[in-house]
TORTORVEX-226460 format. One record per residue (C-alpha): residue in three letters; chain; x, y, z. Coordinates in pm, whole numbers, plus 50000, padded with zeros to 5 digits. Last residue first. Example, Ala and Ser with C-alpha at 12.3 -4.5 7.8 and 13.67 -1.06 7.14 Angstrom:
2
+-----+----+-------+-------+-------+
!  aa ! ch !    px !    py !    pz !
+-----+----+-------+-------+-------+
! SER !  A ! 51367 ! 49894 ! 50714 !
! ALA !  A ! 51230 ! 49550 ! 50780 !
+-----+----+-------+-------+-------+
//
This chain:
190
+-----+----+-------+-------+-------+
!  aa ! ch !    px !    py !    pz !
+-----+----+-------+-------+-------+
! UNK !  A ! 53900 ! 50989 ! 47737 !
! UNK !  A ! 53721 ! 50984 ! 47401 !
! UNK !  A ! 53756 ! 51388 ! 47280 !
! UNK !  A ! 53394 ! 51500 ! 47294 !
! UNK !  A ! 53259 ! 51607 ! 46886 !
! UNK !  A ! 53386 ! 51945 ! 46790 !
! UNK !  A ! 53114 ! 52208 ! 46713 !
! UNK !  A ! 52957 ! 52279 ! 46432 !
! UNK !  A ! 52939 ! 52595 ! 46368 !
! UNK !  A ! 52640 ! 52819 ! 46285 !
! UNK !  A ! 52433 ! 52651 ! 46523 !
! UNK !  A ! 52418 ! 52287 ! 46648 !
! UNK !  A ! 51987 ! 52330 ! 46591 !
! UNK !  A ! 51798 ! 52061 ! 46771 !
! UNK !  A ! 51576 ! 51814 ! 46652 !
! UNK !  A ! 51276 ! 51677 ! 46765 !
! UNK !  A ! 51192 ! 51275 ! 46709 !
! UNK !  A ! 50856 ! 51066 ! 46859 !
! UNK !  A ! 50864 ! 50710 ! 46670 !
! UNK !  A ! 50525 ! 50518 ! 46739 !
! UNK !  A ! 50450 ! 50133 ! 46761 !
! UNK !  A ! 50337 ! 49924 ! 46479 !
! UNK !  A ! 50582 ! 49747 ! 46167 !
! UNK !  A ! 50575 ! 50052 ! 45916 !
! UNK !  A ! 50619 ! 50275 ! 46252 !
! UNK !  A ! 50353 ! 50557 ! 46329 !
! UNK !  A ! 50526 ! 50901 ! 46287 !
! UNK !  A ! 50537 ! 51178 ! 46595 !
! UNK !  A ! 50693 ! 51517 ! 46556 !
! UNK !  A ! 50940 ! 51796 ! 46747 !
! UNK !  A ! 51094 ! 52118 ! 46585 !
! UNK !  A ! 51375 ! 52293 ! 46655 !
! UNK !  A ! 51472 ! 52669 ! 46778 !
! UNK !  A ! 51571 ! 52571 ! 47119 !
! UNK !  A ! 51225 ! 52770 ! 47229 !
! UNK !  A ! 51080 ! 52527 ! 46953 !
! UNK !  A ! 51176 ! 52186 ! 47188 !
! UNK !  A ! 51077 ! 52282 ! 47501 !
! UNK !  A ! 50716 ! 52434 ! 47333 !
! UNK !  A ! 50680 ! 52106 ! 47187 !
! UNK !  A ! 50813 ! 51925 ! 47500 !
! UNK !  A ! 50576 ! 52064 ! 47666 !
! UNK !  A ! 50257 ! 52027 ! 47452 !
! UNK !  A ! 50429 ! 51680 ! 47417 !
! UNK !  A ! 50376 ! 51639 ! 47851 !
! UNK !  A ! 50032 ! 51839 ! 47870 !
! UNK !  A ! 49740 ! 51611 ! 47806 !
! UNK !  A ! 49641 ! 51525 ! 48140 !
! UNK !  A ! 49728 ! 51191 ! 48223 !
! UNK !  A ! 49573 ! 50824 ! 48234 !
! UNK !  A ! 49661 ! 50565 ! 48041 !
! UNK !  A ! 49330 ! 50418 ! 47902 !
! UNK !  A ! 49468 ! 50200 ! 47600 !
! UNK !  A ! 49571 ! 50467 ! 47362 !
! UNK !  A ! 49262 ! 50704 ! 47271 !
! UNK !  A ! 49510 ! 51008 ! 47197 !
! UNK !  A ! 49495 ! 51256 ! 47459 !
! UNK !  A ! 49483 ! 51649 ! 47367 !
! UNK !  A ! 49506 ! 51859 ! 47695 !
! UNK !  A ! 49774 ! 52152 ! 47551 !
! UNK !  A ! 49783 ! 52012 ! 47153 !
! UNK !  A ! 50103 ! 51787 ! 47084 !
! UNK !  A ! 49870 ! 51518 ! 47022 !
! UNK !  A ! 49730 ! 51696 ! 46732 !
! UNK !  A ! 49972 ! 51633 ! 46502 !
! UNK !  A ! 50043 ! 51277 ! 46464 !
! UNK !  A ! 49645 ! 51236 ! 46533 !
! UNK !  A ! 49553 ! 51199 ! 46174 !
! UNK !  A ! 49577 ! 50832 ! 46238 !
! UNK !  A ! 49552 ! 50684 ! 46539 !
! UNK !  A ! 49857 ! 50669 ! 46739 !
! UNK !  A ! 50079 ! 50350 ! 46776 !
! UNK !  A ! 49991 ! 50033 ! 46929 !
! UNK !  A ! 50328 ! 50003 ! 47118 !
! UNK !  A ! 50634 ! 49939 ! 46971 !
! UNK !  A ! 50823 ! 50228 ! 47108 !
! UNK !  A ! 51055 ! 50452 ! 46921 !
! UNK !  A ! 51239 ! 50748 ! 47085 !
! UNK !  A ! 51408 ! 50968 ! 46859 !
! UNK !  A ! 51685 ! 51238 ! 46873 !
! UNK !  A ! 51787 ! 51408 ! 46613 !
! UNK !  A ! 52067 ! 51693 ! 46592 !
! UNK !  A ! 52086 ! 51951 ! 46362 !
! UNK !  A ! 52290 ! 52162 ! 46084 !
! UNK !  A ! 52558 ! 51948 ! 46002 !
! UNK !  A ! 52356 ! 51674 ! 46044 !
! UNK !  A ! 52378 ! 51433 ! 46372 !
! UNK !  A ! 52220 ! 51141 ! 46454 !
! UNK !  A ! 52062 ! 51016 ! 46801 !
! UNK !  A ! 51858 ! 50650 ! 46850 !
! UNK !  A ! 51697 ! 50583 ! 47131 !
! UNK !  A ! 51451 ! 50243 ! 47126 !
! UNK !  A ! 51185 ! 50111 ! 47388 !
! UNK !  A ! 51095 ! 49731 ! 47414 !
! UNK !  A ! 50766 ! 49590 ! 47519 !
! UNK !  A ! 50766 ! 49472 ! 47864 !
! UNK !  A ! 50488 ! 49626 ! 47965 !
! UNK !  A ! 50232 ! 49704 ! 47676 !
! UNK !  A ! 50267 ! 50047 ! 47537 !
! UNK !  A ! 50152 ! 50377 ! 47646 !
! UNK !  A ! 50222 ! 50437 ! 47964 !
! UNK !  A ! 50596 ! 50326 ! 47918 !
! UNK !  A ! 50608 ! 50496 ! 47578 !
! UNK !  A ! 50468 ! 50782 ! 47712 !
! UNK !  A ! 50699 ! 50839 ! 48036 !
! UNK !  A ! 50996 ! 50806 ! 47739 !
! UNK !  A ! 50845 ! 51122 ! 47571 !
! UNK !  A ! 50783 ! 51297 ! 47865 !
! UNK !  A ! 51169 ! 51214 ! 48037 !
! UNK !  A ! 51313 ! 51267 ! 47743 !
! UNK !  A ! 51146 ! 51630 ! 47693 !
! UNK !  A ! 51289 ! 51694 ! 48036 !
! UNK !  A ! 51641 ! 51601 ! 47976 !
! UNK !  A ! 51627 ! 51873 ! 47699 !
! UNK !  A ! 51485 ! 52104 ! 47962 !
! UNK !  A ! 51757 ! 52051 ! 48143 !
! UNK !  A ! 52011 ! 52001 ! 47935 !
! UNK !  A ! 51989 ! 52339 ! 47817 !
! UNK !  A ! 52096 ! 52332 ! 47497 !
! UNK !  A ! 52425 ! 52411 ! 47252 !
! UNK !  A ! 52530 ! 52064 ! 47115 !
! UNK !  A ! 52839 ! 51894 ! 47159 !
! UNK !  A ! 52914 ! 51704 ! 46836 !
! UNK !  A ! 52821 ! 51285 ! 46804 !
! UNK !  A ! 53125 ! 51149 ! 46756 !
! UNK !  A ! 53012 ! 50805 ! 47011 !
! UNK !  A ! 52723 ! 50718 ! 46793 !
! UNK !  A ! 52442 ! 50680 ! 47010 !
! UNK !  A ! 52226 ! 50400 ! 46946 !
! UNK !  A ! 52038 ! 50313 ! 47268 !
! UNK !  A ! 51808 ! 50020 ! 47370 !
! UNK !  A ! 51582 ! 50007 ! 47634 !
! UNK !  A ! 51470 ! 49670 ! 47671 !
! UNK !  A ! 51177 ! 49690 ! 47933 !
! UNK !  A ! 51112 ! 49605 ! 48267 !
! UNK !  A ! 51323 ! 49799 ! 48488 !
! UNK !  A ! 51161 ! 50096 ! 48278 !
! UNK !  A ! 50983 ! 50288 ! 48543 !
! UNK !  A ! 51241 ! 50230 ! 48823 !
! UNK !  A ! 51503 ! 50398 ! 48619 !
! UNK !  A ! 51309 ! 50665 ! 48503 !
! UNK !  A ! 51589 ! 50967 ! 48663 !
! UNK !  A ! 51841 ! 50753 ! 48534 !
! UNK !  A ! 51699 ! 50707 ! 48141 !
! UNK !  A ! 51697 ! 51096 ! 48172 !
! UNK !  A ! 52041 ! 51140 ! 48297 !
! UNK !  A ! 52189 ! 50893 ! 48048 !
! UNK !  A ! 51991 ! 51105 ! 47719 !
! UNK !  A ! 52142 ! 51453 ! 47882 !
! UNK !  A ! 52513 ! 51255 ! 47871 !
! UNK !  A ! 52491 ! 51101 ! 47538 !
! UNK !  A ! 52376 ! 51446 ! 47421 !
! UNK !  A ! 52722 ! 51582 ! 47507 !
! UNK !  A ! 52605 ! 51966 ! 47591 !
! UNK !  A ! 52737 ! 52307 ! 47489 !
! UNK !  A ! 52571 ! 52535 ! 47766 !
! UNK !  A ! 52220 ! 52711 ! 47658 !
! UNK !  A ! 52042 ! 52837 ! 47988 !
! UNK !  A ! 51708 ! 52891 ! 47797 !
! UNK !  A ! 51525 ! 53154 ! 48002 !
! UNK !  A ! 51135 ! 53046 ! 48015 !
! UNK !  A ! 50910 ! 53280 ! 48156 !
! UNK !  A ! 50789 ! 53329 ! 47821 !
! UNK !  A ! 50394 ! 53333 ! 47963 !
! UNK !  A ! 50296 ! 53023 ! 47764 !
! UNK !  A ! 50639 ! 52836 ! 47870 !
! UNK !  A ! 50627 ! 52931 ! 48249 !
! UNK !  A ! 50240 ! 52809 ! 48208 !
! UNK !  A ! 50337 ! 52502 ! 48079 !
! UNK !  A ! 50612 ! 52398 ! 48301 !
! UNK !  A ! 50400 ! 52474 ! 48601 !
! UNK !  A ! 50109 ! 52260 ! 48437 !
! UNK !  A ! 50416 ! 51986 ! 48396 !
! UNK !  A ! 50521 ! 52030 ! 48770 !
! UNK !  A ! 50234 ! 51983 ! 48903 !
! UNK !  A ! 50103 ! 51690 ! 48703 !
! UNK !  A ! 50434 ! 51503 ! 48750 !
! UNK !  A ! 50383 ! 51578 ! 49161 !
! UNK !  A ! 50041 ! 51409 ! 49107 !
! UNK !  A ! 50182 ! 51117 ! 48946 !
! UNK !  A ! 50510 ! 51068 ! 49175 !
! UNK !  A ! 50252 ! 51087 ! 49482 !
! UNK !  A ! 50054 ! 50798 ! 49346 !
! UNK !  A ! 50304 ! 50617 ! 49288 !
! UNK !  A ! 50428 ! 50675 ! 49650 !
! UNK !  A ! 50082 ! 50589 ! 49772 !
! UNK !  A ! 50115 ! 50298 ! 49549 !
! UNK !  A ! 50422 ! 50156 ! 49691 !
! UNK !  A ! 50263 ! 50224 ! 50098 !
! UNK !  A ! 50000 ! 50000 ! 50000 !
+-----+----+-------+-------+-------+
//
């Protein structure tokens, strides 16, 4: 009992804190801190922080170890992660496995999270990222707010964030991130 009060706790705190997040980002309250990042290390934090949540599913990563620093702030970056990989746990059968997968352009970086879940209906690859909008996806509950979030996360970086259903089911969510004018050097391997 005393597991699902803490659950419970988590949830509502995650409510909080995303209709904080929202109304900071609808006002402009928002001051990107934007440090040159490793995404490897933003991606790491955010699989720590939901540790618990995916014990029991294959996360899988593909990172490519040259990716360049990036100019974000990782915390708001880390906090996109965390929505879109809280998603794929509520939003998929447990146990199903959860992919990462980062590339660098010149100009951007991608980062995507696949799931292989039932995917989104479609003509809803747009309109889930609408403030309250919940796809019809098994029941999970939540408000609605998390990709509105990561939407506005994502554009105040100057990028853009989208959802595509996957040729064999499940859902890829990917947003991109400007590397500027120059591209800066990728992290020396220690």
């Amino acid at each position: 009992m005393l597991e699902s009060v803490r659950e419970e706790a988590e949830r509502l705190n995650r409510l909080v804190q995303n209709l904080l997040e929202m109304t900071r980002l609808e006002s402009g309250a928002v001051q990107l801190r934007k440090e040159l990042h490793p995404p490897e290390e933003v991606i790491g934090a955010a699989l720590g922080r939901l540790g618990r949540a995916l014990a029991d599913r294959r996360v899988t990563t593909s990172v490519p170890p040259d990716l360049p620093l990036v100019p974000m702030d990782d915390v708001l970056i880390e906090q996109v992660l965390l929505n879109l990989l809280d998603n794929a746990v509520k939003y998929t059968p447990a146990g199903s496995p959860i992919e990462i997968i980062a590339t660098a352009t010149d100009q951007n970086l991608t980062i995507e999270v696949a799931d292989h879940g039932p995917g989104l209906p479609p003509g809803e690859e747009e309109k889930i990222f609408e403030k309250f909008y919940r796809a019809n996806r098994g029941g999970a509950s939540g408000a609605g707010l998390g990709l509105a979030i990561c939407r506005g996360i994502v554009q105040a970086h100057g990028g853009r964030v989208w959802a595509q259903n996957l040729p064999g089911g499940g859902v890829a969510f990917l947003f991109t991130l400007p590397l500027g004018t120059t591209r800066p050097a990728p992290v020396p391997d220690a």
